[in-house]
ZALUM-427913 format. One line per field, with one value per residue (C-alpha): y, x negated, z negated. Coordinates in steps of 0.001 Angstrom, whole numbers. Example, Ala and Ser with C-alpha at 12.3 -4.5 7.8 and 13.67 -1.06 7.14 Angstrom:
y	c(-4500  -1060)
x	c(-12300  -13670)
z	c(-7800  -7140)
END
This chain:
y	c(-15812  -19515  -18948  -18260  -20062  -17736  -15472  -11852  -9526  -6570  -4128  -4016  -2158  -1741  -1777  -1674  -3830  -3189  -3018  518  -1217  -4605  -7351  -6748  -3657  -3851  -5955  -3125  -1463  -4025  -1990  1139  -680  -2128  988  2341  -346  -2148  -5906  -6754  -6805  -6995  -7181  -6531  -9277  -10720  -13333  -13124  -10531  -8466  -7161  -3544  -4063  -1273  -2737  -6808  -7616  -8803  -11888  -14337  -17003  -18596  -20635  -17698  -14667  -11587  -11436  -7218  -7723  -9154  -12895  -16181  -14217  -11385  -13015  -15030  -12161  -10327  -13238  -13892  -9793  -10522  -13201  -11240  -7850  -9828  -8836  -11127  -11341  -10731  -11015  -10051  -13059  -12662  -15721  -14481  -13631  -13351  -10860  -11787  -8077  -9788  -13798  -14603  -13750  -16134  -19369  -20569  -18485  -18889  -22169  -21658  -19811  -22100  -25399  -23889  -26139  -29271  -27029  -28361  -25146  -24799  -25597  -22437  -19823  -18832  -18850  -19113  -21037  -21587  -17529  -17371  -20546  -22063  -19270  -17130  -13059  -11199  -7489  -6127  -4752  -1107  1089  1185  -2420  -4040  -7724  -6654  -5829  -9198  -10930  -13618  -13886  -16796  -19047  -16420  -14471  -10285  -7361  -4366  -5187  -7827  -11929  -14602  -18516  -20530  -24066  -26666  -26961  -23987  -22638  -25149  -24153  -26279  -26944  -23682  -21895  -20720  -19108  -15353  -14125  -13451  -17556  -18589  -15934  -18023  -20990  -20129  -20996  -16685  -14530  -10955  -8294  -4996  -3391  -1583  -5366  -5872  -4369  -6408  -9412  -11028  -14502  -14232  -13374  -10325  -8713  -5722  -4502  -4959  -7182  -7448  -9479  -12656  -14782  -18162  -20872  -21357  -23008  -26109  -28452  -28478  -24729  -24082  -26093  -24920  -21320  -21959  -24201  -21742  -19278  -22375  -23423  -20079  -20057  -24054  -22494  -19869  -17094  -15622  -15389  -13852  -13509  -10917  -12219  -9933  -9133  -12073  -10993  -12379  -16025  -18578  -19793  -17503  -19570  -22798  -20805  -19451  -22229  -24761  -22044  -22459  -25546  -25705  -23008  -22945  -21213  -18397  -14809  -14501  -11201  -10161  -7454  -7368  -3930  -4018  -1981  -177  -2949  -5854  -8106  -10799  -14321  -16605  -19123  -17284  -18627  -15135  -12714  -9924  -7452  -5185  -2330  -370  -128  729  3875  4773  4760  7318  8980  9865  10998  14506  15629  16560  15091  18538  20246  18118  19773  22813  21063  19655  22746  24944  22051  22436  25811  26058  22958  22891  18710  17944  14246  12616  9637  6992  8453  9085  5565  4099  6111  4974  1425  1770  3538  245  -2254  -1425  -613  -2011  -4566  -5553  -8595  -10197  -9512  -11062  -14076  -14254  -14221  -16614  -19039  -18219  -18587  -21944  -23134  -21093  -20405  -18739  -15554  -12983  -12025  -8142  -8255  -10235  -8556  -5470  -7417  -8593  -4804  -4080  -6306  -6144  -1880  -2305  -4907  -2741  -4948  -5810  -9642  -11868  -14889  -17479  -18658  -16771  -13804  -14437  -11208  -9132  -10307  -10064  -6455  -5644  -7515  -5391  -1927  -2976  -3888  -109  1338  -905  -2326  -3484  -5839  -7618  -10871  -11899  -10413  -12836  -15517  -14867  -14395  -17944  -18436  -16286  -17233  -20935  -22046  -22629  -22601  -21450  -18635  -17779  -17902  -15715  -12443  -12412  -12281  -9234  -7513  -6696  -5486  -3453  -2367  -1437  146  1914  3201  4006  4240  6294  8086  8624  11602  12733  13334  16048  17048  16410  14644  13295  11351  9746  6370  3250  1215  4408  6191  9485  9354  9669  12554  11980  10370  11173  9786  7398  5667  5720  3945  1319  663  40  -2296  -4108  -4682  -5857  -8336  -9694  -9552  -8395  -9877  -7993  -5343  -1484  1120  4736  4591  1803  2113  1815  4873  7911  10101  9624  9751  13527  14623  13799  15122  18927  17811  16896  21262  22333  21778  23229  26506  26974  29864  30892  27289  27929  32043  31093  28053  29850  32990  29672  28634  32093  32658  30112  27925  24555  22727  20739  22189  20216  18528  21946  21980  18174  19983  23200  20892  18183  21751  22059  18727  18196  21934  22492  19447  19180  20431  17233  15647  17647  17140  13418  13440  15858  13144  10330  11896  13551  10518  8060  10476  9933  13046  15665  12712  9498  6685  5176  8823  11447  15018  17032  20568  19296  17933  21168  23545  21584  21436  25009  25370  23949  25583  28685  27354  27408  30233  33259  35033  36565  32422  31478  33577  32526  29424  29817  31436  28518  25985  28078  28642  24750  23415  23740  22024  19209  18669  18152  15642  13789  13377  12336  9702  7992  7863  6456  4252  2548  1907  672  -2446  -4585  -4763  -1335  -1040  1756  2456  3108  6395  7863  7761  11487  13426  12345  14078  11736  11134  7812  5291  5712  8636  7145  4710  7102  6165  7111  8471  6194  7438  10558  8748  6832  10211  11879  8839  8861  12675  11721  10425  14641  14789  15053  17264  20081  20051  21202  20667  18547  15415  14721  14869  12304  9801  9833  9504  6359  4950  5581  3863  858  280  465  -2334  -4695  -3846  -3637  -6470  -6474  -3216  -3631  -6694  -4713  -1598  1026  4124  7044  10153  13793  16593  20297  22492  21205  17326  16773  17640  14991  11244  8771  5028  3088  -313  -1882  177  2576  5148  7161  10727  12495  15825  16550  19275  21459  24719  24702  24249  27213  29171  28023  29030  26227  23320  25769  23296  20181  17378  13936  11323  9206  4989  4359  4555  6455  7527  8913  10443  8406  11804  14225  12118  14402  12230  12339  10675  11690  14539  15526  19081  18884  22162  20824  17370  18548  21220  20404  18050  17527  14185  12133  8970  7351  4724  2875  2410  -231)
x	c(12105  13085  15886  14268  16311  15632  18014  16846  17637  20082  16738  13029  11531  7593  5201  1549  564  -2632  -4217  -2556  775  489  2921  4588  4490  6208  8952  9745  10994  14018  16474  15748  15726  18999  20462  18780  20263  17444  18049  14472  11130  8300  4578  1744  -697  -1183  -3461  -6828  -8934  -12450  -12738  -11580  -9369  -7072  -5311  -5365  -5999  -9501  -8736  -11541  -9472  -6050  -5589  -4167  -2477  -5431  -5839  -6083  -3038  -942  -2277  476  2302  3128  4015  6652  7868  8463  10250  12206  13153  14064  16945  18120  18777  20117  16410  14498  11315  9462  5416  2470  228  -3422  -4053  -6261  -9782  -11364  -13346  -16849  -18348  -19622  -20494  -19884  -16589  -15701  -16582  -15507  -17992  -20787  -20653  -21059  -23892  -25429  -24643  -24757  -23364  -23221  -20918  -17185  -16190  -18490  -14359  -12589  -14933  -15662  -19523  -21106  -24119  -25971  -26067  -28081  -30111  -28402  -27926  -25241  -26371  -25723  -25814  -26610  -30121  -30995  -32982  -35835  -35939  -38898  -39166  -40584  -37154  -35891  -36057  -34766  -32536  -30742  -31180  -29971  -31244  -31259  -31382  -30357  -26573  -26155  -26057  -26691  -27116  -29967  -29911  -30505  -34735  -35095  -36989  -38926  -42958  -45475  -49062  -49689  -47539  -43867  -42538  -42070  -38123  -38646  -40006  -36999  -34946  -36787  -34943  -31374  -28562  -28140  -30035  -30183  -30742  -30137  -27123  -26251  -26504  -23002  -22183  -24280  -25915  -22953  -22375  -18975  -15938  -14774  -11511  -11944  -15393  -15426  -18187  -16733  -13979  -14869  -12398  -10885  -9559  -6328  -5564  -7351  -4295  -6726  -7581  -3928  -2768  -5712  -4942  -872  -379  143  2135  4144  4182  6355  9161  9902  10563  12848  10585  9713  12447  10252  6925  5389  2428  -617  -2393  -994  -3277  -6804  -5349  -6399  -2848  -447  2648  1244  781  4183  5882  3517  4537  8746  8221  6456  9086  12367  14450  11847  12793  9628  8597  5062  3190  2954  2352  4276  3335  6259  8244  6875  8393  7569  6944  10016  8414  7583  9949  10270  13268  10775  8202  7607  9028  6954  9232  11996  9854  8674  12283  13089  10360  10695  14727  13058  11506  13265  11530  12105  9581  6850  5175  5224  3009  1189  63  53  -2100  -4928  -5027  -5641  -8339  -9978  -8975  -7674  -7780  -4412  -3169  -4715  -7919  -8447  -7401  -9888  -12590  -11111  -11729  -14521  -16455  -15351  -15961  -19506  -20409  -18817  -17358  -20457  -20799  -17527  -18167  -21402  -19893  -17248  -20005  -22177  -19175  -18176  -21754  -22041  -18920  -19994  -23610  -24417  -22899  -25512  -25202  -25882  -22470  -20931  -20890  -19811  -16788  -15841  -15747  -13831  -10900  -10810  -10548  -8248  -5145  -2437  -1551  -3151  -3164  -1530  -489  -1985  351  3296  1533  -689  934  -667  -4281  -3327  -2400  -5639  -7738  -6108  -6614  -10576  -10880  -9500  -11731  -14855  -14759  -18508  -17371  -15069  -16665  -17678  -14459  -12541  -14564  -14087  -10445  -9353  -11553  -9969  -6311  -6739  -9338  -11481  -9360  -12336  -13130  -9294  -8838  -11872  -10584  -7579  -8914  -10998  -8550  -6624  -9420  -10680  -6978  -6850  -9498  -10121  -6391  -5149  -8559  -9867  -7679  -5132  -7541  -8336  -5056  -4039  -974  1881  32  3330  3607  312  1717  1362  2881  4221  3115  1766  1510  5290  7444  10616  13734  17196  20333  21543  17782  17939  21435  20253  17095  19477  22237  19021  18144  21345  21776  17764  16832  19275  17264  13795  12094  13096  10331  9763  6669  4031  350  -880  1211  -1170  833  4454  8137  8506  5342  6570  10011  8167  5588  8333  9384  6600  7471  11071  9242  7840  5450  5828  3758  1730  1129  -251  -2420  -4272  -4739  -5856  -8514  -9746  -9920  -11876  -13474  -14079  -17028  -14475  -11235  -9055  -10122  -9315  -5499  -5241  -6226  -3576  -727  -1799  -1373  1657  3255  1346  1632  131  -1283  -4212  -7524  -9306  -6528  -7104  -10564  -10879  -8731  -10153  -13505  -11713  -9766  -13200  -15024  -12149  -12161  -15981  -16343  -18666  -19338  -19066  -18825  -22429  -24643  -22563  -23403  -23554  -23509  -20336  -18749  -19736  -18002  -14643  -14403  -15118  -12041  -10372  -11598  -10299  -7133  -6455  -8845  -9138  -6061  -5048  -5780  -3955  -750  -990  -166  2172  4136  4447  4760  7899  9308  9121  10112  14249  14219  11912  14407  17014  14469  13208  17249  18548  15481  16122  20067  19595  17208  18761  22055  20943  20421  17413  16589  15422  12538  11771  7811  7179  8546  9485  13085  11655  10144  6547  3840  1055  -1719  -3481  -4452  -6027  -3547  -412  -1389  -1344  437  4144  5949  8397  9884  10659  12727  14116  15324  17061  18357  20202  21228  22284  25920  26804  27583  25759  22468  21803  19009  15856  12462  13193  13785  17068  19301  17164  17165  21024  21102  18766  20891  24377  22922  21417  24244  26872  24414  24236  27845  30009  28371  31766  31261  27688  29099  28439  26581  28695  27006  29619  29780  30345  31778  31275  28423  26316  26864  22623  22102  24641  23673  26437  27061  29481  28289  31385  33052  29890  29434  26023  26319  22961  21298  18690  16636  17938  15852  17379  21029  20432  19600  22338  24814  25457  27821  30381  33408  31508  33492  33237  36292  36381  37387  40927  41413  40428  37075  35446  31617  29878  27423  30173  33559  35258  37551  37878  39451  40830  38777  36129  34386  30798  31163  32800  31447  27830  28219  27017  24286  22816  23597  26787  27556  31413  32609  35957  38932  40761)
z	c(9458  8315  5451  2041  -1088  -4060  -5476  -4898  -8060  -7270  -7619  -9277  -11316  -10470  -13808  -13955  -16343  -17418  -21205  -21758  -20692  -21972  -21563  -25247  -24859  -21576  -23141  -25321  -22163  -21360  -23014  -20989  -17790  -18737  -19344  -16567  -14185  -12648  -12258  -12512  -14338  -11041  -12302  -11255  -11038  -15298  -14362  -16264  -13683  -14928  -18042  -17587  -14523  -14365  -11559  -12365  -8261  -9430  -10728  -12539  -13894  -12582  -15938  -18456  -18528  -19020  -23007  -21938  -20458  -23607  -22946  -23010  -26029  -24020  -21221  -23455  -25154  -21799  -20436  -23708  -23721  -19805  -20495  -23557  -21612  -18224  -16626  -13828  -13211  -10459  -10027  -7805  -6959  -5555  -3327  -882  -3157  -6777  -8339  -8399  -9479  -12603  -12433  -15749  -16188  -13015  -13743  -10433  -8578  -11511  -10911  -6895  -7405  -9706  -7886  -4240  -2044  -4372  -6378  -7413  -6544  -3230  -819  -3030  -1249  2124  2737  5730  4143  7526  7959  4294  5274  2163  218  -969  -160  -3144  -1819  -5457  -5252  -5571  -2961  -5229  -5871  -7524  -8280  -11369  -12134  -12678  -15401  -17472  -20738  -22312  -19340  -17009  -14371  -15117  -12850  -14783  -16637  -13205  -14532  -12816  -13237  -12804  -11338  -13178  -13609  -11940  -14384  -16043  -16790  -14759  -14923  -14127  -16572  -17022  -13318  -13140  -12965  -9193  -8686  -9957  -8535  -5282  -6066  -6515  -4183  -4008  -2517  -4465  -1334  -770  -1635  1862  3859  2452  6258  8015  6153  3628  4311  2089  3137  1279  645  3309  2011  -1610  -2488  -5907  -4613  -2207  246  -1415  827  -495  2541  640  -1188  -4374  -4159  -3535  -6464  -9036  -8311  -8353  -10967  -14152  -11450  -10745  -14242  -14190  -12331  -13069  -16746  -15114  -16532  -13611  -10682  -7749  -6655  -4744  -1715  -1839  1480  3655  6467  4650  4112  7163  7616  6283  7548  6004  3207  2825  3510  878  -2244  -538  -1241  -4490  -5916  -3819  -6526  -6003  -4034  -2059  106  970  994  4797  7009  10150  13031  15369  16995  15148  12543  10226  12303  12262  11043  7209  4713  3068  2200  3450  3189  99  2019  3851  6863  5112  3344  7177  8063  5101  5460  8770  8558  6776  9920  12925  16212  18451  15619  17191  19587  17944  14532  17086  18767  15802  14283  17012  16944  12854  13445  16114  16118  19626  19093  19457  16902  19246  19790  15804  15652  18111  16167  13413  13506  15984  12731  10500  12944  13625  10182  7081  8452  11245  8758  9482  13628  13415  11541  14543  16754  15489  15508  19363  20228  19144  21525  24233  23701  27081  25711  24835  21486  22079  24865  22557  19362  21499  22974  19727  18561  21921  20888  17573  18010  20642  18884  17557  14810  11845  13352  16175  14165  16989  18827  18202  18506  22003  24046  21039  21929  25676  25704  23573  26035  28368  26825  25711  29115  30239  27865  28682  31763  31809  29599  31920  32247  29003  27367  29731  28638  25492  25112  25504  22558  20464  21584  19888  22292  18883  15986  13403  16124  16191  12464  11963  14441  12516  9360  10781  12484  9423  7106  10103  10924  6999  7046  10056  10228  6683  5136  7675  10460  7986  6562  9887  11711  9254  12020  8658  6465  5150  7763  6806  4879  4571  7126  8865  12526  12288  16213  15671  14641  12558  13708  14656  12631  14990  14889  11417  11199  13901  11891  8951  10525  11911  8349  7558  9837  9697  6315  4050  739  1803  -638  264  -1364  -1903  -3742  -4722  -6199  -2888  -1116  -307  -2266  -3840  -2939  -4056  -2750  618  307  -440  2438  5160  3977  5731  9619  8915  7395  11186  11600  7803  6765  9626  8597  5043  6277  8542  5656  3423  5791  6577  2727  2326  4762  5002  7079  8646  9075  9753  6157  5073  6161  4438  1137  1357  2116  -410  -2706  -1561  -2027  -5440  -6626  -9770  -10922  -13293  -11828  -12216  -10181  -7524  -7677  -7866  -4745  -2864  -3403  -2597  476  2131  1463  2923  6264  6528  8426  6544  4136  2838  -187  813  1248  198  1416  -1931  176  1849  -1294  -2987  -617  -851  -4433  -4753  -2508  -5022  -7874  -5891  -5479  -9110  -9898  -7265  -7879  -4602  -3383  -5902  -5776  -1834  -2435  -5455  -3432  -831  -3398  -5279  -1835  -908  -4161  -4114  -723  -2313  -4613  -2366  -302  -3205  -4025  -656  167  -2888  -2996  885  -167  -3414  -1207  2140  3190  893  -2496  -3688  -6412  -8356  -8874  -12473  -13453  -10133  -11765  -12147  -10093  -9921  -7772  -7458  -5412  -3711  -6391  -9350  -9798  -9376  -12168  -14508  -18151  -17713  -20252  -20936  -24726  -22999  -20356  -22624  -24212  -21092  -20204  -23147  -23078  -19744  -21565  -21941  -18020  -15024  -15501  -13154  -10265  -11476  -12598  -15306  -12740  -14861  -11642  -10142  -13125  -13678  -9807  -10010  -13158  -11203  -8123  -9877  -12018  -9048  -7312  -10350  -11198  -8265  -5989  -3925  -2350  -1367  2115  5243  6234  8541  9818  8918  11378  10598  12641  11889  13463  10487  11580  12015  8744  6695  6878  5559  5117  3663  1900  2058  -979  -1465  298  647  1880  1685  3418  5324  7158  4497  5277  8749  7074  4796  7622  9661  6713  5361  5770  7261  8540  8728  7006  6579  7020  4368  5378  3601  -91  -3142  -4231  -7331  -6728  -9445  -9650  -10056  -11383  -8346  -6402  -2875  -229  3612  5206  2645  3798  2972  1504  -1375  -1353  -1867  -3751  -6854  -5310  -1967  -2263  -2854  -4147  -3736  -5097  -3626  -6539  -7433)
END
């Protein structure tokens, strides 16, 4: 990466800002996260998005701050309580689409629609115009449509609660008498059609699927400045310090994107909300501190599982499921399901474009070669040309898997590769909605091995990690990007930080986990098993959680995996039997006390997981953040759930009970906040010790199960695997050598120094945080 300029903030702390968390109200909060220790404010997106917007990534206007949200007032009161409490501020920024789900709150896209082409606003979207013969397709229309259900209102066009404009004269009476809704509806620049050709038929680029949200070209100097300029306006007051990228992947030119916002705000700290796949890092040429983190949670993640467990899961997996697919083949379906289906539009559009530089293709080998590729790249995009071996290898592996193909896929590939830049552009956009989608929206609820392991940005193919990868993963850090964004937990995580920790219990339980799964799925069968084992561990990493939790998961997960059912034609005698699994759960009292007894049995070690993760992560190398109250322990679920309202008064309260001495582990979550506040506050307060990373070694016979770095002053000694410990009796002589001086545990106010057994060093907490004196 080219060297970023900004100033990163010591940490973040993640809000959702949304009209049940307002700006003002959010202000009100800079005294706890002071006290708490976090260096930072980081927001999610406060532009103006549509009306209701829970999450604010649907964004109708670039030219105010969302009235729902707190409006211009909030925003200055947050930035005014910022300075006072020593607080940056760091936002999320949409540049990549708009929400379109209703056309008069966008008056950007109303006025596409109602000027077509001739539109001011016809070079911020990306229609293929030719593909509608001039029209914009609107997939909004019902099964049963009837024109008779148009109709016109106000100088609008109706169908049902839908608006839409009319152009100009459109709908002016002639000699023969005032036109019917559906003769005007003729005329427009938009099509209305059916709602299920968004897969195939859309002639705008969407955000993955969702019609509600189209493509802008921000690659445009006018688009780019119109949709910038209040953002911009921003952080040349100095009221906001950083600014988050969403979804790099969908923008045309993400380097010329990067580096145009560098230049328009160099005092900003920039990262992006970029996946990375195994082995692959940001392009050189981004002018970024990093990514939001996602690598650094995989890393974290996978230090709770030991990699000689894997073959065991794996068979004891098969046998409870039937599912003998491996991670590559679910991924291959995977995408092969998205490519040909709700993303068919955006191949098509690919192929239309190739076909009109090479037009002796045939369309039907083409579309298939198209799918080939695109199914077969194992990352979400190849960043033309830095990224050329990427496209290579999946040429390579599409041609392995289709070798039919062979002719027109070579033809085709120095196309793709920058032969046509359009063409070029185009795959890469699609590889990363179909890489989205296929992988985490898809396999990620099929491969139900350790459905821990199932996170964003992570490998479920893969099966934990040893210390010494961890530490090499972390000095890497160090030495790459030592300003990039380090995360446990984020509103798009599949399920949160402390539901993980309890999940990553399960392998080290062995044939105990595997004992009460199969009595679970025996007790009460699923059509599709394998679903089945995804809903008794999500039970036991969520544990008791409301019943309509559970529920609204257990819909979203089964509909994500698309294997029984689906969001388009759901199968209500599938959907049936798996709620009435869980209705059992929490009902059927011999099902019930089943898994009570796992979850009570898993919980302790959870603890000491939840604790470890987060000391290692707040003290390696990056800039941690802290998702809205996961300063707790939090067991949430994919989004909506982990946007729930967080009770922050109550925080507020331990936080300040917190000044009595260190709380003990337990369900409260209080060990974990005064951990997160004695963390934080040695970041923002003791920047001297936090210069170098060194990987710390123990020796005992418990040595696997201690990981230990010193930060240049702090040291971070955390455990894991601690089922296995237990059973191994403990720490026994294991001991850790301390680096020269004097140290005081900021968790305990024990200080230590020489040989430290871990015995003694852990014995309050599994976890251990030293601090070098003076």
């Amino acid at each position: 990466m080219s060297q970023p300029t900004g100033s990163p903030p010591c940490s973040t702390y993640r809000l959702q800002i949304r009209p049940r968390l307002t700006l003002g109200a959010a202000a009100e909060l800079a005294g706890y996260l002071r006290e708490l220790g976090a260096g930072a404010f980081y927001l999610s997106p406060i532009l103006q998005a549509s009306s209701g917007s829970d999450h604010g990534y649907d964004i109708t206007s670039h030219l105010r701050v969302d009235p729902e949200r707190g409006g211009e007032d909030g925003r200055q009161a947050l930035a005014a309580a910022a300075r006072a409490h020593q607080l940056q501020v760091v936002i999320d920024i949409v540049p990549n689409h708009m929400g379109v789900a209703d056309a008069a709150q966008n008056e950007a896209w109303w006025q596409l629609l109602r000027l077509g082409e001739a539109s001011p606003y016809a070079s911020w979207f990306d229609v293929d115009w030719a593909a509608g013969h001039g029209r914009i397709l609107l997939p909004v229309l019902g099964d049963d449509f009837e024109p008779n259900q148009l109709s016109l209102a106000d100088g609008e066009l109706r169908y049902f609660e839908n608006r839409f404009p009319i152009a100009p004269g459109t709908d002016e009476a002639t000699e023969d008498g005032p036109p019917s809704a559906a003769q005007v509806h003729e005329r427009q620049h938009y099509q209305l059609v059916g709602y299920r050709q968004a897969d195939t038929a859309q002639n705008y680029r969407r955000f993955f699927a969702v019609t509600e949200l189209a493509g802008i070209r921000v690659e445009n100097p006018e688009v780019f400045q119109a949709s910038h300029a209040e953002i911009l306006r921003w952080v040349e007051l100095g009221e906001a310090d950083g600014i988050r990228i969403d979804h790099p992947d969908g923008l045309a030119d993400p380097a010329g994107y990067l580096q145009r916002l560098a230049a328009a705000a160099p005092q900003a700290w920039i990262t992006v909300e970029k996946i990375t796949e195994p082995g692959e890092r940001l392009p050189a040429d981004w002018p970024v501190a990093g990514t939001t983190g996602y690598d650094a949670l995989t890393e974290l993640n996978s230090l709770l599982y030991d990699p000689a467990a894997e073959a065991a899961v794996s068979r004891r997996y098969t046998e409870l499921t039937g599912d003998n697919r491996d991670w590559d083949q679910h991924v291959e379906q995977g995408k092969r399901l998205i490519a040909s289906t709700i993303l068919a539009a955006e191949i098509a559009r690919i192929g239309r474009l190739v076909a009109s530089v090479a037009p002796g293709l045939s369309a039907g080998q083409l579309t298939a070669a198209l799918v080939e590729l695109a199914v077969a790249m194992g990352v979400y995009r190849s960043y033309h040309p830095i990224g050329a071996e990427r496209l290579t290898a999946a040429a390579a592996l599409a041609l392995d898997r289709k070798p039919g193909l062979a002719a027109i896929i070579n033809e085709l590939l120095p196309i793709l590769a920058g032969g046509d830049r359009e063409c070029t552009v185009r795959f890469e956009q699609a590889t990363g909605a179909i890489m989205a989608k296929g992988v985490e929206d898809t396999a990620y609820y099929r491969y139900n091995r350790a459905i821990g392991l199932n996170e964003v940005g992570g490998d479920p193919g893969a099966f934990g990690c040893t210390i010494e990868q961890f530490h090499a993963a972390q000095l890497d850090r160090q030495r790459r990007s030592p300003q990039t964004m380090t995360t446990l937990s984020t509103h798009d995580t599949k399920r949160s930080e402390d539901v993980r920790a309890r999940l990553a219990v399960l392998p080290e339980l062995g044939e105990d986990w595997y004992a009460v799964a199969g009595q679970l799925i025996a007790a009460c069968p699923i059509d599709n098993p394998a679903f089945g084992y995804l809903l008794w561990q999500s039970f036991a990493g969520a544990g008791w959680i409301e019943r309509e939790r559970m529920h609204a998961y257990a819909e979203k997960a089964m509909r994500e995996a698309a294997e029984g059912t689906g969001w388009r034609d759901p199968d209500a005698s599938f959907e049936a039997g798996v709620h009435a699994a869980v209705d059992r759960a929490y009902d059927d009292p011999q099902l019930h006390a089943l898994l009570d007894g796992l979850i009570n049995r898993i919980t302790p070690y959870g603890w000491s997981n939840s604790l470890s993760q987060k000391l290692l992560q707040l003290m390696a190398p990056g800039v941690p953040d802290v998702y809205q109250g996961t300063e707790l322990f939090d067991y949430s679920l994919v989004d909506p759930d982990n946007r729930r309202t967080v009770d922050f008064t109550e925080r507020a309260r331990m936080l300040a009970e917190l000044q009595s001495g260190p709380p003990p582990v337990d369900g409260t979550g209080a060990a974990k906040l005064w951990l997160t506040q004695q963390a934080l506050t040695a970041r923002r307060d003791r920047p001297e010790l936090l210069t170098g990373y060194q990987p710390l070694l123990t020796a005992g016979p418990a040595s696997e199960h201690a990981v230990a770095f010193d930060r240049g002053g702090l040291i971070a000694v955390a455990t894991r695997l601690p089922v296995r410990l237990e059973a191994a009796g403990g720490w026994r002589q294991s001991a850790l050598e301390l680096p020269g001086g004097d140290y005081q545990d900021l968790l305990t106010g024990a200080r230590r120094s020489g040989r430290a057994p871990l015995a003694d060093l852990l014995s309050q907490y599994p976890v251990a945080l030293l601090c070098l004196l003076n």
